[in-house]
C-alpha angles and dihedrals in degrees: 000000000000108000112248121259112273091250092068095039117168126247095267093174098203094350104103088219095185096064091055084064089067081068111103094171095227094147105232089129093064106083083046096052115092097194087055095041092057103042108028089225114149074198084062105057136081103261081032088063090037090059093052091050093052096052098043081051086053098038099236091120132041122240090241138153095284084053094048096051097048092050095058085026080076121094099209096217104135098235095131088054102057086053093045115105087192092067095231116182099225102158089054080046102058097045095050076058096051089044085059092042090058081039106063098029096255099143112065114267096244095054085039101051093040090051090052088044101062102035100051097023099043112009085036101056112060095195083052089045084048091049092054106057092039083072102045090053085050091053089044096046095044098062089252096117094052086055099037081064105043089046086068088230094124088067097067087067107036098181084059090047091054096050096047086048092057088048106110118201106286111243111212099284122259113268113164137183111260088245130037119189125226120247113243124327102029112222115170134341122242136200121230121219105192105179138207113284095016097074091047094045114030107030093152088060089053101051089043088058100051094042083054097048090049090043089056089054106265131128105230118212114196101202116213130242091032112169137196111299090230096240091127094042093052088042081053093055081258104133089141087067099034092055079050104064091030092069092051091054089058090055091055104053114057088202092201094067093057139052097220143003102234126205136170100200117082094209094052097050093043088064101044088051094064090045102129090226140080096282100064089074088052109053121097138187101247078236093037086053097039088055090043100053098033117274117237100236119234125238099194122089141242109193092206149139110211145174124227114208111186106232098237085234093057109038084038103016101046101011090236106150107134110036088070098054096036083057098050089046102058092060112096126248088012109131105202124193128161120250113250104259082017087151086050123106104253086202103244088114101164105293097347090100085069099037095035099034084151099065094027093058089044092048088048088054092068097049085048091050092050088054091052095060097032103046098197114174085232146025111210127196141151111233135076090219093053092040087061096044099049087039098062090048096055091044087052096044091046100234124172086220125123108230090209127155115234101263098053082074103051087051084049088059096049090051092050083049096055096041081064092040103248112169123267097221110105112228125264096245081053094054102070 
């Protein structure tokens, strides 16, 4: 059936019907695509899931369970549109379905409401999020975790087994001063968005951020009463939430006051960077920002060989591939090489690790195969969701391997610098 012309464009509801027109169906997404690589479904790729938009738009087909699978089947991770020459916007598409499909009641309630839950009540509330995890340090501290797993409990409910697998040991959570001052010749002020799980779950990444940004010269302001930037609401078919707490987010940072928004997770920044508002020009990748402005580089060495995995949301979403590496490989003694399938989804995807343990596992088998052969001291990525999932398979496959971000490294190398007393002051080729 041809598509009707855009001027007589059907009632889509959620759907934005237009941009499934950009679709030509040539197929160069395909070999990109890991739902379609695994399976072999025309259904499970990318033009596959815009046909069956289109057609639930046109209402030629019925939202029905198969829809319904493939939509949520999907990843998310971009990487068709990195290979589309069309330029399709197929992160942005298959969120307008999953909106519908919420929208029309299409997911069972119990998924639905769980989901909803979870996302506004817990990932949405930073004093419940803080709760929380208050609790489960107190469980990990307190020796409970070492007897909740050797009672066999855990078993009775699997997708709670796998999530308190994937729980690393909870560092003390990230609570910084509002202002941070730059070290020696002051050459901007940023503004620090922390996020929600990040500061419970990877407060070494964050003080490494903000001791790199100092140490380049930048004053770093943590705003209060940040949110969730919505990027796993929107993932869920949520935009509701997600406008929500985006428009909390855009109270909190009087953008006239900074140079950049800064973030260090790669979901998070890809999202913030499509927010239709004045933040998104200025949010930058905390690599993406040290190779634009000029890094200091550093003088002390990290005898290291590292990996380097691309987060799905910063090679796809934000088109950040370079600065990375160009970071990691201006610290001395650091050997960097790039992780066979680095540009691969390693199946984390938000929450899809959880929903879609089945792919995601089989996804994480290929990234763990690549450190066996490889053998890399460390593995470095940019994502928290990525962190977690490459984590727990390198817990479970007993490798003597560091799971670190980036720019955990380069802090690591001005540690090591000013253990040997090596001057503040960034040179003058680094303060343009």
């Amino acid at each position: 059936m041809a598509s009707p012309p855009q001027g007589d464009m059907p009632s889509a509801g959620l759907i934005d019907y237009a941009a499934t027109l950009d679709c030509v169906h040539c197929g160069l997404c395909l070999p990109d695509c890991p739902t379609y690589q695994e399976t072999g479904r025309e259904t499970s790729s990318p033009r596959g899931r815009i046909y069956l938009m289109r057609g639930v738009a046109e209402g030629r087909i019925p939202l029905d369970s198969q829809v319904v699978e493939e939509t949520y089947f999907c990843l998310a991770c971009r990487a068709c549109e990195s290979a589309c020459p069309a330029g399709v916007r197929y992160g942005h598409l298959i969120e307008s379905m999953r909106a519908e499909i919420d929208a029309r009641g299409a997911r069972p309630r119990t998924t639905r409401f769980f989901q909803r839950l979870v996302l506004r009540h817990l990932i949405g509330s930073p004093w419940m999020l803080r709760a929380a995890f208050g609790a489960l340090r107190f469980y990990q501290r307190r020796g409970l975790q070492r007897l909740l797993r050797a009672s066999g409990l855990l078993r009775l409910l699997p997708p709670l087994a796998r999530a308190e697998r994937m729980l690393p040991p909870l560092p003390d959570p990230f609570r910084a001063p509002l202002v941070i001052p730059a070290e020696g010749h002051r050459r901007g002020r940023v503004a620090f968005f922390s996020g929600c799980l990040m500061p419970e779950l990877f407060e070494p990444v964050h003080t490494a951020t903000v001791e790199v940004l100092t140490r380049n010269g930048f004053e770093v302001a943590v705003p209060r009463n940040q949110r969730c930037c919505g990027a796993l609401h929107l993932h869920s078919g949520d935009p509701v939430g997600a406008e929500r707490l985006m428009r909390k987010n855009c109270r909190v940072f009087p953008l006239d006051n900074f140079d950049a928004v800064i973030t260090n997770s790669a979901g998070c920044g890809a999202a913030l960077k499509e927010y239709p508002n004045e933040i998104a020009p200025k949010v930058r990748d905390i690599c993406e920002w040290l190779h634009e402005v000029g890094l200091r580089p550093p003088q002390g060495a990290v005898p290291m060989r590292v990996a380097y995995d691309d987060p799905c949301h910063l090679l796809h979403g934000q088109r950040v591939a370079e600065a990375p590496r160009a970071i990691l490989s201006a610290i001395p003694g650091l050997e960097l090489f790039d992780l066979p399938g680095a540009r691969d989804c390693c199946g984390a995807a938000g929450i899809y690790n959880l929903t879609h343990a089945d792919m995601a596992d089989t996804l994480l088998a290929r990234k763990i195969a690549a450190l066996r052969d490889t053998r890399p001291d460390a593995i470095a990525t940019g994502n928290p969701g990525c962190l977690l999932q490459i984590g727990s398979g390198v817990r479970a496959a007993n490798l003597d391997i560091e799971v670190v971000h980036p720019v955990q490294l380069l802090a690591r190398a001005y540690a090591c610098e000013e253990k040997h007393g090596f001057p503040h002051d960034p040179p003058e080729a680094a303060q343009r």
